[in-house]
C-alpha positions, -999 to +999 in steps of 0.1 A: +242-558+211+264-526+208+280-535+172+248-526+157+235-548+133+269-559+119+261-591+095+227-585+099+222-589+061+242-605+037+231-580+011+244-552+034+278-559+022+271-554-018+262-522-007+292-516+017+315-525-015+298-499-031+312-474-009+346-485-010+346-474-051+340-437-040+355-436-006+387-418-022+368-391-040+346-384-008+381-381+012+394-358-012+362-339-008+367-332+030+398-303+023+367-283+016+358-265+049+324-254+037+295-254+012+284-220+000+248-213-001+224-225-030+194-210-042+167-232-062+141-228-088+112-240-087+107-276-089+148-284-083+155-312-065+166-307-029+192-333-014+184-351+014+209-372+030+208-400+060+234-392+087+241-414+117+223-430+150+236-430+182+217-443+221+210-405+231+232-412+266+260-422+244+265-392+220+302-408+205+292-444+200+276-433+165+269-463+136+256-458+102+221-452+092+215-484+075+236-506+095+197-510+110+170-529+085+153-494+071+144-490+034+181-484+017+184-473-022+199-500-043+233-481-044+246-459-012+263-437-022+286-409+001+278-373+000+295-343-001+311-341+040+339-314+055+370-328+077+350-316+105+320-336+096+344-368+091+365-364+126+329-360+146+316-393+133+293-379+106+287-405+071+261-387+051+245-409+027+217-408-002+183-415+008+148-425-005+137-394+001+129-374-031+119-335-027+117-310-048+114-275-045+082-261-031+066-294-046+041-307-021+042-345-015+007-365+001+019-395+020+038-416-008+051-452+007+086-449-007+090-491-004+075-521+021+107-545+038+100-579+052+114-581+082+128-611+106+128-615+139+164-607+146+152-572+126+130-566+151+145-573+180+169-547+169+150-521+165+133-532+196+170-525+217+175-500+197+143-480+211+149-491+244+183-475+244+167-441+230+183-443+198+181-411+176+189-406+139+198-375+123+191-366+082+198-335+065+174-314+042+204-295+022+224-282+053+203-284+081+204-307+105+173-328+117+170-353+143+144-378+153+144-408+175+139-441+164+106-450+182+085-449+213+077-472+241+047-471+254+026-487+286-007-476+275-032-503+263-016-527+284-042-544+308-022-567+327+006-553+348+030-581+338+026-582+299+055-562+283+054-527+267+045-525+236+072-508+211+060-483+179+088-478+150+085-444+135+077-454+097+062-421+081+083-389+081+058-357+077+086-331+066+075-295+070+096-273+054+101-233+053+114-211+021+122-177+015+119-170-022+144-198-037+161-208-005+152-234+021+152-217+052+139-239+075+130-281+082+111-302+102+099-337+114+066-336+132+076-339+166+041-347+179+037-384+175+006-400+168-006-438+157-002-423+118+032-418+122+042-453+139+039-492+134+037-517+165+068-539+161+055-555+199+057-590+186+073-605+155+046-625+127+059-646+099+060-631+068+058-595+082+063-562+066+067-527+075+061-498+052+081-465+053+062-435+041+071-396+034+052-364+028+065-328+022+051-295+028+062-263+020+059-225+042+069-195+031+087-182+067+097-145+050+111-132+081+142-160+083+170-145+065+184-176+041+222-162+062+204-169+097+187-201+087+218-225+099+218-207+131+183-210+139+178-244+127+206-256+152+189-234+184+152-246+177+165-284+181+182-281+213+171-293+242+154-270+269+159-237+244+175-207+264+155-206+292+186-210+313+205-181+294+199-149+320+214-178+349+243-185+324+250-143+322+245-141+355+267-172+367+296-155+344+293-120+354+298-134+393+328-153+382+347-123+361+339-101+392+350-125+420+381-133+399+390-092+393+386-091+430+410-123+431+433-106+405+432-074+422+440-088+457+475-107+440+486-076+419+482-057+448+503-076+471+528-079+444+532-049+435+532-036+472+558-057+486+582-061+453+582-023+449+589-021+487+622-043+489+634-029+454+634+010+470+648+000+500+671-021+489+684+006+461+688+033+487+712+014+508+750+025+500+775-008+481+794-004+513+765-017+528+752-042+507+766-073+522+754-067+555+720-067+543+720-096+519+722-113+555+691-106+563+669-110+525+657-138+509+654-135+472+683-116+466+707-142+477+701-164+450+712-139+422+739-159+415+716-195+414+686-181+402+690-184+364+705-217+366+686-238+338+666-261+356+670-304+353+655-318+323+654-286+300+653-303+269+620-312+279+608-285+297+614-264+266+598-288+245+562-285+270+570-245+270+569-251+230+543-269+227+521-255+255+525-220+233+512-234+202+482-248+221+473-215+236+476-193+204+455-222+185+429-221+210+430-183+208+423-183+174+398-209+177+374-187+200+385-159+184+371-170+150+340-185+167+332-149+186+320-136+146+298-166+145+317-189+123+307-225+136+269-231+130+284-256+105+284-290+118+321-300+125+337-264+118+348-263+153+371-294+143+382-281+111+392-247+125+415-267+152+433-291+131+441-256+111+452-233+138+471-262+149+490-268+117+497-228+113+506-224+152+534-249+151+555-222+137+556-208+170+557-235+190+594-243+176+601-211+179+596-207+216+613-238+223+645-236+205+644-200+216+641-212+252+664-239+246+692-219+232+691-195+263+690-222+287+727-234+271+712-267+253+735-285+226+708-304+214+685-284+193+674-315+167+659-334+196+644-302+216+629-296+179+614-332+178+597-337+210+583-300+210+568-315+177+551-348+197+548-331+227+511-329+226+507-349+195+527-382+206+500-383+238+473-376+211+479-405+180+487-428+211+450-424+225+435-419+193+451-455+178+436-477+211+403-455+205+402-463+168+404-494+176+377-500+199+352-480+175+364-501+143+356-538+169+323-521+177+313-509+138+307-472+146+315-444+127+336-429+153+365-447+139+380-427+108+386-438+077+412-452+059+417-421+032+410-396+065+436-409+085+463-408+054+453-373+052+461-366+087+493-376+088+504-363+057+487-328+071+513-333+103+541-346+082+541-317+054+527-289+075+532-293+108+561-312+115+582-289+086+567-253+103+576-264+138+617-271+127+612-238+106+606-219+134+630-238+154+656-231+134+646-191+134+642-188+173+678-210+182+695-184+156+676-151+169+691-165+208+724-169+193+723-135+176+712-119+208+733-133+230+761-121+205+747-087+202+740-080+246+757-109+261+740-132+288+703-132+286+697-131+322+707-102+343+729-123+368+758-146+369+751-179+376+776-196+403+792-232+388+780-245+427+744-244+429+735-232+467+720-254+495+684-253+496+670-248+534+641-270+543+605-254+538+576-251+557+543-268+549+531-236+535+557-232+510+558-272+498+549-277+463+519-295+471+500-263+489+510-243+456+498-268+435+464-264+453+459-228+457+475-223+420+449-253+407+418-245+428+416-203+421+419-202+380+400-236+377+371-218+396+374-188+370+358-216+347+338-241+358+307-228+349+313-226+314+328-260+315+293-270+320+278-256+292+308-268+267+306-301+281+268-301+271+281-294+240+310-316+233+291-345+250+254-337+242+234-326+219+232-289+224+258-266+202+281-243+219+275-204+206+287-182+231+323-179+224+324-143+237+319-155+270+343-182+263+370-151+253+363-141+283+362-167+310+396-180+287+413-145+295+407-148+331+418-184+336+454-171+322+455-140+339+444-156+372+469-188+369+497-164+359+494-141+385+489-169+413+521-185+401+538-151+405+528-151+438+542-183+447+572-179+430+579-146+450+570-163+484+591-200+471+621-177+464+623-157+495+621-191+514+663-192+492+646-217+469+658-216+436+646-242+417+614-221+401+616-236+368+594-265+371+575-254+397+563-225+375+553-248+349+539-275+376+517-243+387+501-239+357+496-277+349+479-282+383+444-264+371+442-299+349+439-320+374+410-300+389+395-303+351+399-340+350+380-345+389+348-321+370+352-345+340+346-372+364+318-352+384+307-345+348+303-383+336+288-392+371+254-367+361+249-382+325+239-416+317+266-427+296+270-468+295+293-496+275+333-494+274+330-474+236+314-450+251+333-445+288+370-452+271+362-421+245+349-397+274+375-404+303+409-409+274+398-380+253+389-356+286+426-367+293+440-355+267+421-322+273+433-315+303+475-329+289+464-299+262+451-278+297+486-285+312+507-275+285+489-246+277+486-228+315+521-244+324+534-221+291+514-189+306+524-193+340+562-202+330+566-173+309+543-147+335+572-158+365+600-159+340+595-119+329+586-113+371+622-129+383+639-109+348+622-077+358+633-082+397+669-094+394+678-068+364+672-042+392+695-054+420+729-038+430+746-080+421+775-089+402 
């Protein structure tokens, strides 16, 4: 039932074979991240182009548009699609559409198809599922479900429903001077538009049917027409937007208050025991080391921590995350992703560029730290994220290539992928390796030790904690008080990524993304202050493990998140839970990163001003 139609015609697979002879050309095709804006003269023919179908509940588990028995040209052939477009499941086709600029089309039957039973039971679970289709008129996006279901008519309480097949297509489209600024579907429908496929007869066929009609809509701008396309077909318009302003505005303030609260205990109590502790006399010094915390472990407190190739390599990779998703929003703030998929093209490119850094902060990190081996630090830094990533993405590939759906990429797109990691990526992340181990060995030639202490060859006993100051409790309080910086907007981006609606606000995204750092760096400071005056010196990981526990809070709302929708079928639940866990890997690497390097420059910045040799 959820392969959709696989070997429902033998004929479907001349057709497939067709596509295989220009599969190459269409993957060469998707390096282009956009199309630029057409005008047409009169009369020019307009493309239109069949997309995908997907159950509405079940946004990912996508198939091809004639994988179901509709009217199909003789030859399908691929159109023009970007990377984006390709990685979010999209297969634009031809269609039997014809139109023609500002020509007006009556109701035209474009062809009559037999159908068999097996055709219509399809359609039949297809309806009952909700399926939707979606077709493009040049570059905007229409969608339209496949049918209705319908009570009405039916006397007896126990006969079944009886099922209508959208067959006629009434496009209504809007120009302004030579540009198409506008397209429709008649959403209202009525008897005209739909054919009772109730109950199966021998020998019967349905016909599919088209008309076009052309506006003039003078007041949409041909550079606004994408945009307002895209807001006019989601669901429930902005009725909800002066609650979403209002939802964000009580978050920023609540988490100033937050941030406010931490700085100024901070500030207050560091600034505190660095003046009294400055006024007191050397003579005096060891008595009063008997009675402080933090400052006994000047001579442990830069002692590189267990595991460091690896904890450089999730410092490394956690900063390449957090400068691509930077630029990401950034880009997306000037209104840059009304194209379908542009949010997926901009991140496989940040990604690529940004791997320059991450080898640089690791190796840099690494070198400091007193590692001997750079090669490997350089190579996991390199699969840190991306390891997790092809290992999920090969199991999910799979299950969308057993169940037919355009989900799983093809064959030319994945070569391109990896070649894109092998010749950019990988090659920028040992390049800026290589820089950041020589800039720590040129430093550390030019000014000595890094740190501002001695380390001891003995590490010092650890004293047993309280409840208050175990890991757990800080993984908590640092979790729970950034996460709640952002849960609102996680609602309206998981809307997005999992539903139909598009995601525009990235200035409030800028925003609420700003305060999640500042809020998880400044409660891991916190804790770091209190963990060290307990004469705890291990900070290292617990820094990092700070930062990484906000993901764990994101994974619980993906799960509260997946419990409000109606997804169904393993295609569907495998892609939200294994891809939501690689979001929040990507969340723990990146806030980790932050609050690592906010308590690394706090313990630097304290320890550089002590009276300890």
């Amino acid at each position: 039932k959820r392969r959709a139609g696989r070997g429902w015609e033998n004929g479907l697979e001349d057709l497939r074979s067709s596509q295989r002879g220009v599969s190459m050309r269409s993957a060469i095709l998707t390096l282009v991240l956009a199309l630029a804006e057409a005008a047409f003269e009169d009369d020019q023919e307009i493309q239109v182009s069949m997309n995908k179908v997907w159950p509405y509940s079940n946004p990912t588990e996508t198939y091809e548009y004639y994988d179901f028995p509709f009217c199909h040209p003789k030859v399908v052939m691929p159109h023009f699609m970007t990377l984006g477009q390709v990685l979010r499941g999209d297969r634009l086709v031809n269609s039997l559409y014809p139109m023609h600029m500002k020509r007006q089309v009556p109701r035209t039957v474009i062809c009559s198809r037999p159908v068999s039973e097996m055709d219509i039971l399809k359609f039949k679970s297809a309806i009952d599922q909700n399926y939707m289709f979606e077709l493009f008129v040049g570059e905007l996006p229409i969608d339209r479900p496949f049918g209705v279901k319908s009570s009405m008519g039916v006397e007896d309480n126990d006969s079944p429903e009886r099922y209508f097949l959208v067959n006629y297509l009434d496009f209504i489209i809007g120009y302004n001077e030579r540009e198409v600024v506008s397209a429709n579907v008649t959403r209202e429908l009525n008897l005209e538009h739909l054919v009772d496929i109730t109950e199966w007869k021998e020998g019967m066929e349905i016909q599919f049917s088209y008309s076009v009609h052309w506006t003039p809509l003078p007041h949409i701008p041909p550079s606004m027409a994408l945009e307002l396309q895209l807001k006019s077909t989601m669901p429930h318009g902005h009725s909800n937007m002066d609650i979403h302003w209002l939802a964000i505005i009580n978050s920023f303030v609540l988490m100033l208050l937050i941030l406010s609260l931490f700085l100024l205990i901070i500030i207050r109590v560091v600034r505190s025991d660095l003046s009294r502790y400055l006024q007191i006399p050397d003579e005096e010094l060891n008595a009063v080391e008997e009675e402080t915390g933090w400052k006994l472990l000047h001579a442990d407190v830069f002692r590189a921590p267990k595991h460091r190739l690896f904890f450089c390599s999730a410092v490394g990779a956690g900063a390449q995350l957090t400068s691509m998703m930077f630029m990401v929003v950034l880009v997306g703030c000037i209104g840059a992703y009304y194209q379908r998929g542009a949010v997926a093209s901009a991140a496989v490119i940040s990604y690529m560029v940004t791997a320059l850094l991450g080898g640089f902060v690791s190796a840099n990190l690494y070198q400091k730290l007193g590692g001997e081996k750079w090669a490997w630090n350089i190579f996991i830094t390199a699969l840190s994220f991306m390891g997790p990533a092809f290992l999920i993405w090969s199991f999910l590939n799979t299950v969308a290539i057993f169940y037919g759906s355009t989900a799983a990429f093809p064959f030319p797109t994945i070569l391109l992928m990896f070649a894109m990691w092998a010749c950019v990526t990988f090659p920028l992340t040992v390049l800026g390796g290589i820089i950041g181990r020589h800039r720590s060995i040129k430093q550390a030639q030019a000014e000595g030790s890094p740190f501002p202490c001695k380390t001891n060859k003995l590490a010092r006993e650890i004293p047993a904690c309280r409840w208050y100051q175990s890991p757990v409790t800080q993984m908590f309080a640092s979790g729970f008080l950034p996460f709640s910086a952002i849960y609102i907007e996680l609602h309206y981006i998981f809307n997005s990524v999992w539903g139909p609606r598009i995601y525009f606000l990235y200035g409030i995204l800028l925003l609420a993304f700003t305060m999640l750092l500042l809020v998880a760096g400044t409660v891991t400071v916190l804790f770091t202050y209190f963990h060290l005056n307990a004469e705890d010196h291990r900070w290292w990981w617990r820094a990092f493990g700070s930062g990484t526990a906000v993901s764990v809070f994101f994974y619980l709302y993906c799960i509260y998140f997946f419990l409000q929708t109606g997804m169904t079928g393993f295609l569907q639940c495998s892609f939200f839970f294994l891809y939501s866990l690689l979001a929040a890997h990507g969340i723990a690497l990146m806030l980790g990163c932050v609050a690592f390097y906010c308590t690394y420059f706090f313990v630097i910045y304290i320890y550089s001003r002590i009276k300890a040799e």
